[in-house]
N, C-alpha and C positions, 0 to 999 in steps of 0.2 A: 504494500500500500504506500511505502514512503516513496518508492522509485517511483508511485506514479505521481504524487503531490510533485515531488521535483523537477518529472519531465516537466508536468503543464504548468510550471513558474517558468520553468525555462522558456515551454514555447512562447508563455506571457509575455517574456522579458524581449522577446525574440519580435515577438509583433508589435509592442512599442519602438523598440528601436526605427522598424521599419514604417510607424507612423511618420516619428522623428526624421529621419530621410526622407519620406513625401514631403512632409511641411517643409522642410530645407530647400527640395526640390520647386515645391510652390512657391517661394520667398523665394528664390531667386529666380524664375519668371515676372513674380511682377516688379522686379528690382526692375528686370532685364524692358519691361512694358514705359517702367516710370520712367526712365531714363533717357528713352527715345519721345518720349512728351515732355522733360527738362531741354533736354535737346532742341523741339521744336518752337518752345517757350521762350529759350535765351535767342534767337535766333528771331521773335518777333521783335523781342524788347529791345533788342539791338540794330531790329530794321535793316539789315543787311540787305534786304531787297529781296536775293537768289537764296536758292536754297544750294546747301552746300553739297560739296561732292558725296561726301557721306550719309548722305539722308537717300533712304532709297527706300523708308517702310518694311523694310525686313524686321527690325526690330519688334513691335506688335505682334505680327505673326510668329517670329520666335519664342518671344516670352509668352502668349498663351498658349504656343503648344509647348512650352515647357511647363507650364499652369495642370494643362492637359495630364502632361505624361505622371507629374505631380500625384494627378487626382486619379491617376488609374494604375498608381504602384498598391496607393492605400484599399483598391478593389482589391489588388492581386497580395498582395499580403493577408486582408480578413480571407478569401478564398483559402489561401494557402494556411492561414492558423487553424481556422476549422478545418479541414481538410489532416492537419499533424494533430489535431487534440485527439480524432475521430478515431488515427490510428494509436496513441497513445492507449483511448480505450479499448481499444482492441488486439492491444498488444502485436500490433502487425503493422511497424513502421520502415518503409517504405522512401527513400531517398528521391525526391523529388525538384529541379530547379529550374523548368517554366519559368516560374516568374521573376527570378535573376536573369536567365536569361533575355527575357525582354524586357525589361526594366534595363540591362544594359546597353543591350541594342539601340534604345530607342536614346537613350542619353549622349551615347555613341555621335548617332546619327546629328541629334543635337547638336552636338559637340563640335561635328563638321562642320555644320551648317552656320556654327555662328563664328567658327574661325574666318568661311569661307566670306562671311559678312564683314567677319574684320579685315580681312587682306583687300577684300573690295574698296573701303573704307578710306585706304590707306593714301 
């Protein structure tokens, strides 16, 4: 009985954490949102006229779908905690990482795209 009080704290401790990376992951989409509307803010108050080389709206689209990817780790985690408590009670736990793997991928992919936005930028 205690090995199973332990697993399900652990898997507890396990699916907070991966809250905590969602939120992370969220807060910095709309860093990435806020920033590209500072952006276009200081660029009135300043009246430059043109808009500069670097404004090309990528930014919105990136930060919500980093917002996005945010909000579909904390899917894929509750999926994934139920799914490891089910087999804790069952005594038939089963190695599983779907959703690291996409939760990678997709940060990944991210990750390019907003390099690809800074070398644009540049």
């Amino acid at each position: 009985m205690q090995k199973k009080v332990s697993d399900h704290l652990a898997n507890e401790r396990t699916f907070l954490a991966w809250i905590r990376t969602s939120l992370g992951i969220m807060g910095f989409g709309f860093v990435v949102v806020k920033f590209s509307l500072f952006i276009r803010q200081i660029e009135l108050v300043l009246k430059t006229g043109a808009v500069t080389a670097s404004h090309h709206g990528y930014s919105g689209v990136v930060g919500v779908s980093i917002v996005i990817i945010g909000a579909l780790t904390v899917v894929l985690a509750f999926f994934k905690y139920r799914k490891t408590n089910k087999q804790i009670e069952e005594e038939n736990f089963a190695q599983g990482s779907y959703g690291i793997t996409i939760t990678a991928v997709l940060i990944f992919i991210i990750g390019i795209i907003l390099s690809w936005y800074l070398i644009d930028s540049l």
